[in-house]
C-alpha positions as CSV (number, residue, x, y, z in Angstrom):
1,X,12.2,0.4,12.3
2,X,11.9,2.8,9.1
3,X,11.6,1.9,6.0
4,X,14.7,3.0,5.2
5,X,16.6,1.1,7.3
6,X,14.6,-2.2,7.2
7,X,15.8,-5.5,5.2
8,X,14.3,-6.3,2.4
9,X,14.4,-9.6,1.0
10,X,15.4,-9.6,-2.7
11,X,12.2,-10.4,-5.0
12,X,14.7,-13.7,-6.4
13,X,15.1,-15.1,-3.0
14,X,11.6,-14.5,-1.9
15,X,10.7,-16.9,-4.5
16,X,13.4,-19.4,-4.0
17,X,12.6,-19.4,-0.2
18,X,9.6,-20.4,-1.5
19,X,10.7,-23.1,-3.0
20,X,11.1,-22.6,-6.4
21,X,15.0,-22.4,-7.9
22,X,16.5,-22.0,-11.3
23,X,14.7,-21.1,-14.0
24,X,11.7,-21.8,-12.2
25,X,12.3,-18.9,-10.2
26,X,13.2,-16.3,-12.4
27,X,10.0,-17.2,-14.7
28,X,7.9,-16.7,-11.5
29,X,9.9,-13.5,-10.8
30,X,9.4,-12.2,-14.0
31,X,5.1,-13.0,-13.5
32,X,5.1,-10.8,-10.3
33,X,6.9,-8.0,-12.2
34,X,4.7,-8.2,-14.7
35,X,1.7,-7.9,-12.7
36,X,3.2,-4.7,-11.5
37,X,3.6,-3.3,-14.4
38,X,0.3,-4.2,-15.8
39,X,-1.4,-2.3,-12.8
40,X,0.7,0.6,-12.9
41,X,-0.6,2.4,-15.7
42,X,-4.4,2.1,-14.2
43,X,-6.3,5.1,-12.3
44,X,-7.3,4.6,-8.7
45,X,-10.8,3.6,-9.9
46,X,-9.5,0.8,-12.0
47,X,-7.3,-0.4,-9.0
48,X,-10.1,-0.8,-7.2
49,X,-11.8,-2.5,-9.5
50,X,-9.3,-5.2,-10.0
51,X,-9.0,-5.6,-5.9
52,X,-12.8,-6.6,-5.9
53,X,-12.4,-9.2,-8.5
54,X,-9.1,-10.0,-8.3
55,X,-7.5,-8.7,-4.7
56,X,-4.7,-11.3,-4.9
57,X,-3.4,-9.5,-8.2
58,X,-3.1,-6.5,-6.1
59,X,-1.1,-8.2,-3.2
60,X,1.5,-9.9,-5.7
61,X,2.1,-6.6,-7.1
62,X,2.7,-5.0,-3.9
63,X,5.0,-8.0,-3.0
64,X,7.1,-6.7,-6.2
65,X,6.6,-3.1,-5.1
66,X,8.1,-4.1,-1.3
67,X,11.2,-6.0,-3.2
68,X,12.0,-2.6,-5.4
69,X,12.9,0.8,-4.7
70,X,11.3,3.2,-6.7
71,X,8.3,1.1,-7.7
72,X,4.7,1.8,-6.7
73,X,2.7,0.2,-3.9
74,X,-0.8,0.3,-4.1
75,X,-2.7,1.0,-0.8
76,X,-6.2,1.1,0.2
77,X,-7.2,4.2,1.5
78,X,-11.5,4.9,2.7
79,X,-11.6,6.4,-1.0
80,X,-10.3,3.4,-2.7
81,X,-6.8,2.9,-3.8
82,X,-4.5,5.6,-3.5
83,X,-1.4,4.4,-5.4
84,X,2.2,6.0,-3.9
């Protein structure tokens, strides 16, 4: 299936399948979005940086990424981290 034509969970309900609900979820929702946007402004070098310290910052950002069109998904290439 393309990405294009696959189903994408909302970000919200990820987190309330998880188990969290009211305003429990949307203060964890608004943490994942915020790790986003912290990485986004970082050079490839810097992303991979943070993966060897911190890979699970990386993952939760791309778990935002997945859940929003537009937004950036950081992918490890044999150079490092090529952001798209």
């Amino acid at each position: 299936m393309s990405e294009s034509t696959e189903i994408v969970v909302s970000l919200r309900n990820f987190v309330e399948d998880a188990g969290v609900y009211t305003d429990g979820a949307w203060e964890v929702t608004y943490a994942i979005e915020k790790c986003h946007d912290a990485l986004c402004p970082m050079d490839d070098e810097q992303i991979s940086s943070i993966h060897q310290v911190i890979p699970e910052l990386i993952q939760l950002a791309n778990q935002y990424a997945m859940r929003t069109p537009g937004k950036r998904v950081f992918k490890l290439n044999d150079y490092g981290y090529d952001v798209s």
